[in-house]
N, C-alpha and C positions, 0 to 999 in steps of 0.2 A: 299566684303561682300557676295556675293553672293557665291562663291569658299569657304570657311569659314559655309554656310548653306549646301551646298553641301555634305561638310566632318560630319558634322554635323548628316544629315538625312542618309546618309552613315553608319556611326558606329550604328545609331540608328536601321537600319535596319539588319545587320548585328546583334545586340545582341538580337533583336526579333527574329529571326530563329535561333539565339545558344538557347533563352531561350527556342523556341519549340521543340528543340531537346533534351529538360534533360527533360519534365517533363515527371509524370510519365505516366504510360500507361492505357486506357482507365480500368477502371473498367471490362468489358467484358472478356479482355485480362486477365488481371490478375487470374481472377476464371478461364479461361480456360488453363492457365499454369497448377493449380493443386498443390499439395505439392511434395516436392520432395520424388523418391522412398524410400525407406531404407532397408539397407541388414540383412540378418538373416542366423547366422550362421546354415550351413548346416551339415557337419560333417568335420573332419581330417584326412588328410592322412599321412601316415607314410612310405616311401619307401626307402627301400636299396638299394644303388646303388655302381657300384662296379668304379675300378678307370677308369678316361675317357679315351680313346682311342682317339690320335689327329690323324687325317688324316693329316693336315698341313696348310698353308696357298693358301686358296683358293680365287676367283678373288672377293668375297662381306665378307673376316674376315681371322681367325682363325678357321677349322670345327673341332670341337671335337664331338664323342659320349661317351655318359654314358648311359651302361644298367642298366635296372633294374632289380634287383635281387626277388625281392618281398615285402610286405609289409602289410597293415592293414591300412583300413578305419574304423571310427569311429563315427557315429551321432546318433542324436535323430530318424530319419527314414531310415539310411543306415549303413550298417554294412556289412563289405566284404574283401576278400582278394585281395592285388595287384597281378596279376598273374604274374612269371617271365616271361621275355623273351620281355619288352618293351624296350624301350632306348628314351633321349632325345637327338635328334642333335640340336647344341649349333652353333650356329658363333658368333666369338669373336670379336671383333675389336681391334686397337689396344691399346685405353685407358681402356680396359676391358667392358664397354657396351658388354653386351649377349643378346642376338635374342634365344631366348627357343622355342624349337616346340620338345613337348613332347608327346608322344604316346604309350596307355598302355591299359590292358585288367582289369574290374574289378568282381569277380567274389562273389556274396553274399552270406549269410549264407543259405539262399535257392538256391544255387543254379544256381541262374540268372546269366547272362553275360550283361557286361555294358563296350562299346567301350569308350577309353578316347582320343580324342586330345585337348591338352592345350599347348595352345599357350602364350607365354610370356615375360617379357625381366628383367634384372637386371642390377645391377649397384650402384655404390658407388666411394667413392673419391679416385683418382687410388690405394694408396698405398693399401688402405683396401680388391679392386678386385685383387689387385695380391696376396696377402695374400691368398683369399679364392679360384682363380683358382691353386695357389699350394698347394691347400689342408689341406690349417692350418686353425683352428677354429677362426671364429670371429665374435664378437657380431653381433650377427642379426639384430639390432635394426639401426646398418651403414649402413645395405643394402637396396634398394628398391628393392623387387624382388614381381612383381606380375603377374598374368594370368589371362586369360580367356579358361574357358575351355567347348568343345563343348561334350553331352554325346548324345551316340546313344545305344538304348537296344529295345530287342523283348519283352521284361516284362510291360505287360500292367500296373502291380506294381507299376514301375517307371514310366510312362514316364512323369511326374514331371521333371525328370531329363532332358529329350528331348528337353522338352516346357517351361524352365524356362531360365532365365539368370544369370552365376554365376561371382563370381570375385574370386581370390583365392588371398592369403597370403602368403607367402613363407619365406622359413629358408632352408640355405644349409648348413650340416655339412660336414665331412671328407668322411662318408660311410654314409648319411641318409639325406633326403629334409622331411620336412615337410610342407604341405601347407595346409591352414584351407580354406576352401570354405563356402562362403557366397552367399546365392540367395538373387537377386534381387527382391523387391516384387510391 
């Protein structure tokens, strides 16, 4: 009987500490979470990019670069041209997963100069990443391709751009990425 009370007060204690473990959380806590942020489209970019150049396979992928040719941003507060002469280095793996670190100059209709590194990765179900690293068009909508892109500018203008956080969107065509940025607010 007593072996019997034991298991007993056992399980008993045991589902009083699961139950203390799911409820929910103090009131305090909860207001001090906060709602969550939400993004707000920033503007679109538009860039030409010309065919990759593979170095080969290096000791962490596949390294390929793709320059960029140039292009056109697009928003409600930015407006500018991609300056040529950036490129993104790419390592590939070998299910086609891409490690993006892309780096480019943005110059505005004023004028301004706006440094870009955008960092990012892509990917889809193999057949579809070999499809689009040999340059054949395919639904965007199979891909995840997203970034994070850090901006650096002397334009007191911007520096919105400096002191915010963005996420980007991405589409890669044959000769053209487009990626729609979204700040964090």
């Amino acid at each position: 009987m007593l072996a019997m009370d034991y298991r007993v007060a056992s399980a008993w204690a045991a589902l009083t500490i699961a139950a203390s473990l799911v409820t929910e959380p103090p009131v305090q806590a909860q207001a001090a979470a906060g709602a969550a942020p939400t993004l707000v489209f920033a503007f679109e970019l538009r860039a030409q990019v010309a065919a990759p150049v593979v170095v080969g396979d290096v000791p962490h992928g596949l390294r390929r670069i793709v320059e960029i040719l140039g292009g056109t941003v697009r928003g409600p507060e930015l407006n500018a041209k991609v300056v040529p002469g950036g490129a993104d280095w790419q390592l590939i793996q070998p299910d086609g997963f891409s490690e993006l670190d892309t780096r480019y100059t943005l110059e505005t209709d004023q004028g301004e100069l706006v440094y870009v590194q955008n960092a990012g990765i892509r990917h889809a179900a193999p057949e579809v990443m070999q499809k689009l690293l040999a340059g054949e068009t395919v639904d965007p909508k199979l891909v995840y391709f997203r970034t994070v892109p850090k901006f650096e500018t002397a334009s007191p203008r911007l520096q919105w751009l400096a002191r915010s956080v963005f996420v980007g969107v991405g589409e890669r065509f044959p000769s053209e990425v487009v990626v729609r940025f979204y700040r964090l607010e």
